[in-house]
Structure formats: C-alpha cells, structure tokens
N, CA, C and O atoms as CSV, one atom per row, in Angstrom:
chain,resi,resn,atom,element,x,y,z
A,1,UNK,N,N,56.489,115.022,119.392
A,1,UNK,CA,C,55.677,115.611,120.440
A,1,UNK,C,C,55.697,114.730,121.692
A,1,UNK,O,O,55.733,115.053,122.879
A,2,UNK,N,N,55.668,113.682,121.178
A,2,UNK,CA,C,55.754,112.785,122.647
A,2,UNK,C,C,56.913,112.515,123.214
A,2,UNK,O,O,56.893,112.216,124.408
A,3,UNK,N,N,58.268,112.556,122.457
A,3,UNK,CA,C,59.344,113.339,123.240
A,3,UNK,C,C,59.245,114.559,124.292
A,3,UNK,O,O,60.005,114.646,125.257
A,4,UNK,N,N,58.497,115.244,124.079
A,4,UNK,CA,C,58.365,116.462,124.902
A,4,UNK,C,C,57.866,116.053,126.329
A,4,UNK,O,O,58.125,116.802,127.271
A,5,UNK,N,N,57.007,114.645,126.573
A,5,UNK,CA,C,56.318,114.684,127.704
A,5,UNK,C,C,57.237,114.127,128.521
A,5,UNK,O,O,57.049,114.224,129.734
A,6,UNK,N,N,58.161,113.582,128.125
A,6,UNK,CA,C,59.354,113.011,128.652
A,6,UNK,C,C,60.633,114.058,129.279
A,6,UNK,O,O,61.287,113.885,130.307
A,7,UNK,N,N,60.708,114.910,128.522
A,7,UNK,CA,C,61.971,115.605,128.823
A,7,UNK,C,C,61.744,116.867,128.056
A,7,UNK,O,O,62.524,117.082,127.127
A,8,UNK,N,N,60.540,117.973,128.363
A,8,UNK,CA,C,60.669,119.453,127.591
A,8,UNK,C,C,61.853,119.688,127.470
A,8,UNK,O,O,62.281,119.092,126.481
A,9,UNK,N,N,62.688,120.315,128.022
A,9,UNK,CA,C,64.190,120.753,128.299
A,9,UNK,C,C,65.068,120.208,127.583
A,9,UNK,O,O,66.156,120.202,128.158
A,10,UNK,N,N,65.085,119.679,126.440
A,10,UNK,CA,C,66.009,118.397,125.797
A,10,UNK,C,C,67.070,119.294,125.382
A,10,UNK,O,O,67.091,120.424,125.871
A,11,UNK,N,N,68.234,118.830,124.278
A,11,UNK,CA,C,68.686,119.371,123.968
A,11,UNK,C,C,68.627,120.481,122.712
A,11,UNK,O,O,69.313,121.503,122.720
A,12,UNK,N,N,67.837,120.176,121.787
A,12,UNK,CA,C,67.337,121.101,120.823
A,12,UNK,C,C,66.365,122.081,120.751
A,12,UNK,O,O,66.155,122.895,119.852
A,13,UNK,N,N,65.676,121.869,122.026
A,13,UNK,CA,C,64.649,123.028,122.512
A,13,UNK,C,C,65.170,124.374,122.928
A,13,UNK,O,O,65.417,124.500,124.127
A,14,UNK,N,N,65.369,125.356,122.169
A,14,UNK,CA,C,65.540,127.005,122.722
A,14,UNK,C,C,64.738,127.647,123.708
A,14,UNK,O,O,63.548,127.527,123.416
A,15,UNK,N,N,64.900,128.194,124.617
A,15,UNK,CA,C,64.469,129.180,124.954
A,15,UNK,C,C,64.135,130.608,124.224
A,15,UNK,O,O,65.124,131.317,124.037
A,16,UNK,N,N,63.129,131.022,123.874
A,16,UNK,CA,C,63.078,132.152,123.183
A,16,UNK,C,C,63.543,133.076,123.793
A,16,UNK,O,O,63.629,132.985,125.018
A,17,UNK,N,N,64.043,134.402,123.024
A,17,UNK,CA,C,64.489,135.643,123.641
A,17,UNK,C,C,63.528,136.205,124.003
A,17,UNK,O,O,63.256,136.259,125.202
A,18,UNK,N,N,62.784,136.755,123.090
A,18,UNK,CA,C,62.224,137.287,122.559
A,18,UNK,C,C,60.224,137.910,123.766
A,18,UNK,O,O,59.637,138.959,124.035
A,19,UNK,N,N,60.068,136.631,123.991
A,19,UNK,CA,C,58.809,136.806,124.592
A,19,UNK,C,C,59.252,134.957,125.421
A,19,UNK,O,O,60.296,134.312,125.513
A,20,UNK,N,N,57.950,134.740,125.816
A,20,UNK,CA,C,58.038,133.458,127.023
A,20,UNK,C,C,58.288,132.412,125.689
A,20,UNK,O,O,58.202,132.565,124.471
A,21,UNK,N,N,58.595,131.432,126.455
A,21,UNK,CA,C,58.102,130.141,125.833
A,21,UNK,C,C,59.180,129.140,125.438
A,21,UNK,O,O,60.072,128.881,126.246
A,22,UNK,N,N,59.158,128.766,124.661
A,22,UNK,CA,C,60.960,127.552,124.189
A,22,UNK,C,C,60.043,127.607,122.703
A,22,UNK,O,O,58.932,128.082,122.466
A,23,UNK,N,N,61.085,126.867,121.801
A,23,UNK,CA,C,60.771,126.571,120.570
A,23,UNK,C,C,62.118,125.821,120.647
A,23,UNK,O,O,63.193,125.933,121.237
A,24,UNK,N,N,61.083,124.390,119.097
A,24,UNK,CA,C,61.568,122.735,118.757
A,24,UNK,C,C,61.419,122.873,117.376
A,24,UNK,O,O,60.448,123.147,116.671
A,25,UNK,N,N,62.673,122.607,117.125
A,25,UNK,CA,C,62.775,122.693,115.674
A,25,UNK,C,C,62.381,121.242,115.082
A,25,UNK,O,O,62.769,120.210,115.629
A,26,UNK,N,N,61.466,121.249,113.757
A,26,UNK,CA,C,61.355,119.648,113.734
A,26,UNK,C,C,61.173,119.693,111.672
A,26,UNK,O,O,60.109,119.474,111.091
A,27,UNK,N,N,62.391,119.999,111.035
A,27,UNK,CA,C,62.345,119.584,109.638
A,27,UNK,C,C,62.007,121.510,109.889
A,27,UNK,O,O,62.183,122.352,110.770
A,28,UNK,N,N,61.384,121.428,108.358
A,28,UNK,CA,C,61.105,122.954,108.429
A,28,UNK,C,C,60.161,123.442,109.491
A,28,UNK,O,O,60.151,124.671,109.567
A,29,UNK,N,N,59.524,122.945,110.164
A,29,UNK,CA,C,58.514,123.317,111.330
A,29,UNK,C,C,58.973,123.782,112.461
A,29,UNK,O,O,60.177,123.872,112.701
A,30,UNK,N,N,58.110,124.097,113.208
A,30,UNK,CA,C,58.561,125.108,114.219
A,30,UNK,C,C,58.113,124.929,115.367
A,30,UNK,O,O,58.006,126.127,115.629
A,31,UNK,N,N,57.665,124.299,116.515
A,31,UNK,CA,C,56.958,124.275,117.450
A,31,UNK,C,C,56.818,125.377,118.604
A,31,UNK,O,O,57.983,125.713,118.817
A,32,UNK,N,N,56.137,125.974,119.300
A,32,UNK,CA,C,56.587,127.178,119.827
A,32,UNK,C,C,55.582,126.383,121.357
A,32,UNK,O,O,54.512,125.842,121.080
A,33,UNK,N,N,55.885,126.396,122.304
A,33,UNK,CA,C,55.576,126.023,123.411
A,33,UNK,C,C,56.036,126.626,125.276
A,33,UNK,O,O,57.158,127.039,125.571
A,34,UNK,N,N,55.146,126.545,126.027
A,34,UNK,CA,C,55.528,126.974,127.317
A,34,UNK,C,C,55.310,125.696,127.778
A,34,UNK,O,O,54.777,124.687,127.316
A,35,UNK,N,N,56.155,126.153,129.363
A,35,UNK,CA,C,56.401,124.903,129.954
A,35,UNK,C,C,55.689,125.135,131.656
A,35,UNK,O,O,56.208,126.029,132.325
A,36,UNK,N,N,54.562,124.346,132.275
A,36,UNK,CA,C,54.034,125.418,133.316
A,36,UNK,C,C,55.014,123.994,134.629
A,36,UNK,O,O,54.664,122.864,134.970
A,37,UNK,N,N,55.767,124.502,134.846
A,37,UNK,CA,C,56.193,123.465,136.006
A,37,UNK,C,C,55.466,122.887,137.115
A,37,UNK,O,O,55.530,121.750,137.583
A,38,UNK,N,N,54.654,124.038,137.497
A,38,UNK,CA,C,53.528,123.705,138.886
A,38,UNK,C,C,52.889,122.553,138.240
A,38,UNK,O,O,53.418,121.526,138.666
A,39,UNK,N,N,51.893,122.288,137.317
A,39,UNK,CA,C,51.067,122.018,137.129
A,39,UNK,C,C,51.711,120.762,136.180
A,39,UNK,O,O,51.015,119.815,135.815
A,40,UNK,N,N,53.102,120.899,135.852
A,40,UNK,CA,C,53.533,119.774,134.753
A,40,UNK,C,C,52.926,119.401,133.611
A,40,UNK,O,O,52.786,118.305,133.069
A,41,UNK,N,N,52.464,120.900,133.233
A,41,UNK,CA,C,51.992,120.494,131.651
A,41,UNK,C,C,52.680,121.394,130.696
A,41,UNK,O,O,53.077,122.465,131.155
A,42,UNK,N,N,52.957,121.051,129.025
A,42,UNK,CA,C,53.367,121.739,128.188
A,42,UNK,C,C,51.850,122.148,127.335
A,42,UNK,O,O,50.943,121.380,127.015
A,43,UNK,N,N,52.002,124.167,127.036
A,43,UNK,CA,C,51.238,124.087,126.221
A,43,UNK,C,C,51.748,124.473,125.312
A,43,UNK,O,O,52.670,125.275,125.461
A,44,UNK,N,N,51.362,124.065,124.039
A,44,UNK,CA,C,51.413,124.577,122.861
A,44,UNK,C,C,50.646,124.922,121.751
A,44,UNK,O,O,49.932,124.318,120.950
A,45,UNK,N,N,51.263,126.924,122.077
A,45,UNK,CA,C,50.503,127.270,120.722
A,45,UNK,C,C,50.719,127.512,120.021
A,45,UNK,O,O,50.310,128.620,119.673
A,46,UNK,N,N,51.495,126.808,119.183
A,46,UNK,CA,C,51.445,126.999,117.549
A,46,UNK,C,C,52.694,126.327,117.239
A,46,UNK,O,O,53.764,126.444,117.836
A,47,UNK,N,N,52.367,125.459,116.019
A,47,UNK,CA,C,52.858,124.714,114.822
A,47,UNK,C,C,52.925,125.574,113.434
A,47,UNK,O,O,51.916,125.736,112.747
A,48,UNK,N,N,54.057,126.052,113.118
A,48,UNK,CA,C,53.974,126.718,111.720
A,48,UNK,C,C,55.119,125.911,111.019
A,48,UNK,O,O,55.666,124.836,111.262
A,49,UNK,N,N,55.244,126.767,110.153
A,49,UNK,CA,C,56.392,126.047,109.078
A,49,UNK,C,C,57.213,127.460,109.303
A,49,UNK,O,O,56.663,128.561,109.306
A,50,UNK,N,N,58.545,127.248,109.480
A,50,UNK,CA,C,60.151,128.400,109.794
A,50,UNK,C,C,59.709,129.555,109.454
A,50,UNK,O,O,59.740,130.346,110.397
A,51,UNK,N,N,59.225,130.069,108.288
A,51,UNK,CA,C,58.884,131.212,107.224
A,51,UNK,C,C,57.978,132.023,108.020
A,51,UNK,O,O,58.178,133.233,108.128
A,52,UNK,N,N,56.816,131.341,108.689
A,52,UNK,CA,C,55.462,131.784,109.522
A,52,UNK,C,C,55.681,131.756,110.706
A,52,UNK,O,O,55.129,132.723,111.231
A,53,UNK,N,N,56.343,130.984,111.606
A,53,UNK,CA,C,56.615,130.622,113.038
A,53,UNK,C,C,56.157,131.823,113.804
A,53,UNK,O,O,55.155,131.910,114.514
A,54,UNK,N,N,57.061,132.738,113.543
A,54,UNK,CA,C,57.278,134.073,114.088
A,54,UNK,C,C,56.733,135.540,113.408
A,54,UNK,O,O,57.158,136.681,113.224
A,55,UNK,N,N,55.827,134.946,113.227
A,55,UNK,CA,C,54.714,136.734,112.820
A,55,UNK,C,C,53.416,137.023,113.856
A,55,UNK,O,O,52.716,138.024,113.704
C-alpha cells in the first residue's frame, strides 16, 4: 500500500474495463482503487480476496 503513494501508475496496476478505477494484484488479493489527480489522493474501496473482488 505504501508503494501506491509513491507511484499509483506502477507497473502491475490495471486499469479496469469495466467501471472507473485501477486494480493491484497482491498474492490472492485484490485491491480495487481510484486515483483523484486534482487533489493527489488514492481512494480505496475495497480489499477482497480474487474469488470476491468483483461481485
């Protein structure tokens, strides 16, 4: 996570298709996060495990 405050955009971070946001793959987990540039903050909502990520 504290990689992220450094460099959101890294190389293993996706952009989702799907709806807004990026997702960080980390072991089976999933991080799902937006990135607000104005304001230079990442939020993130939601931590699941691969199986749950996306329901």
């Amino acid at each position: 996570m504290n990689a992220l405050t450094d460099n959101p955009r890294r190389n293993n971070v996706e952009k989702l298709t799907a709806g807004q946001g990026y997702r960080l793959r980390v072991g089976d987990y999933r991080v799902l996060f937006d990135i607000d540039d104005r304001s230079k903050t990442i939020i993130v909502y939601r931590i699941r495990h691969r199986k749950e990520a996306y329901r």
